[in-house]
N, C-alpha and C positions, 0 to 999 in steps of 0.2 A: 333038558339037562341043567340049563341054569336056573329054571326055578327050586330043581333039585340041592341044587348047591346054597340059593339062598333059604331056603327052607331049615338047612344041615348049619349051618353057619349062623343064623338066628337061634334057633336051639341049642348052641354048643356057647354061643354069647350071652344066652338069657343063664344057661347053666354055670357059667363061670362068674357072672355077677352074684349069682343064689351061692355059690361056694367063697367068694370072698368075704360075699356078708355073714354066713356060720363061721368061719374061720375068725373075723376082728372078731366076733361077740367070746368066742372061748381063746383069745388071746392065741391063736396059730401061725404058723408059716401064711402067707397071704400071696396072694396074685399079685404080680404087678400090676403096676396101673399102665405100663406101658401096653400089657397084654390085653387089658381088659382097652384101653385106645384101639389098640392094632388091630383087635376083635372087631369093636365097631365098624372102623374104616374099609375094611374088607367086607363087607355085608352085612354083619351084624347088628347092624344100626336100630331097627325095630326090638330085636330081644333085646341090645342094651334100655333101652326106653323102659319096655314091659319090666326087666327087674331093676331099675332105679324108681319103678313107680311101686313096684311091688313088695320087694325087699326092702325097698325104703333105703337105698343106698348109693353113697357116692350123690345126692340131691344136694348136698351145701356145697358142693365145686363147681364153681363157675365156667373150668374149662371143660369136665365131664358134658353139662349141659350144652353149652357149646359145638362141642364135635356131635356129641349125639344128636343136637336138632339138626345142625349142616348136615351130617351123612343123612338122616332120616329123608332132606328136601332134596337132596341129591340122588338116592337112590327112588325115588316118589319117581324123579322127572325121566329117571333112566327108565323105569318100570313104562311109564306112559305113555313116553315115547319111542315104545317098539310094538 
């Protein structure tokens, strides 16, 4: 069941990084970046990674980088150690 969740939560974080990035290019309403943070933090951590590497997005923010490598080593060590 919590694979399921991180699974769902990955693809709903990697989905919402690909929609903030179509939206700044045609000048749209935008995600927050607190949503796109809060995404990560709750398990999201690897799709935030795949669409900043993919989209090409939110890469010049220092703290985007930041929370996404922490959550990434964090959720790594939770994954390993069970």
């Amino acid at each position: 069941m919590l694979t399921n969740y991180f699974i769902a939560i990955m693809l709903i974080t990697f989905t919402a990084w690909g929609v903030d990035k179509y939206k700044a290019r045609n000048k749209q309403w935008r995600i927050p970046e607190k949503w796109l943070l809060g995404l990560t933090i709750i398990g999201g951590s690897y799709g935030a990674l795949a669409g900043m590497l993919i989209f090409r997005h939110k890469i010049r923010k220092t703290l985007f980088w930041i929370v996404v490598i922490i959550s990434c080593i964090v959720y790594t060590l939770l994954i390993l150690n069970n």
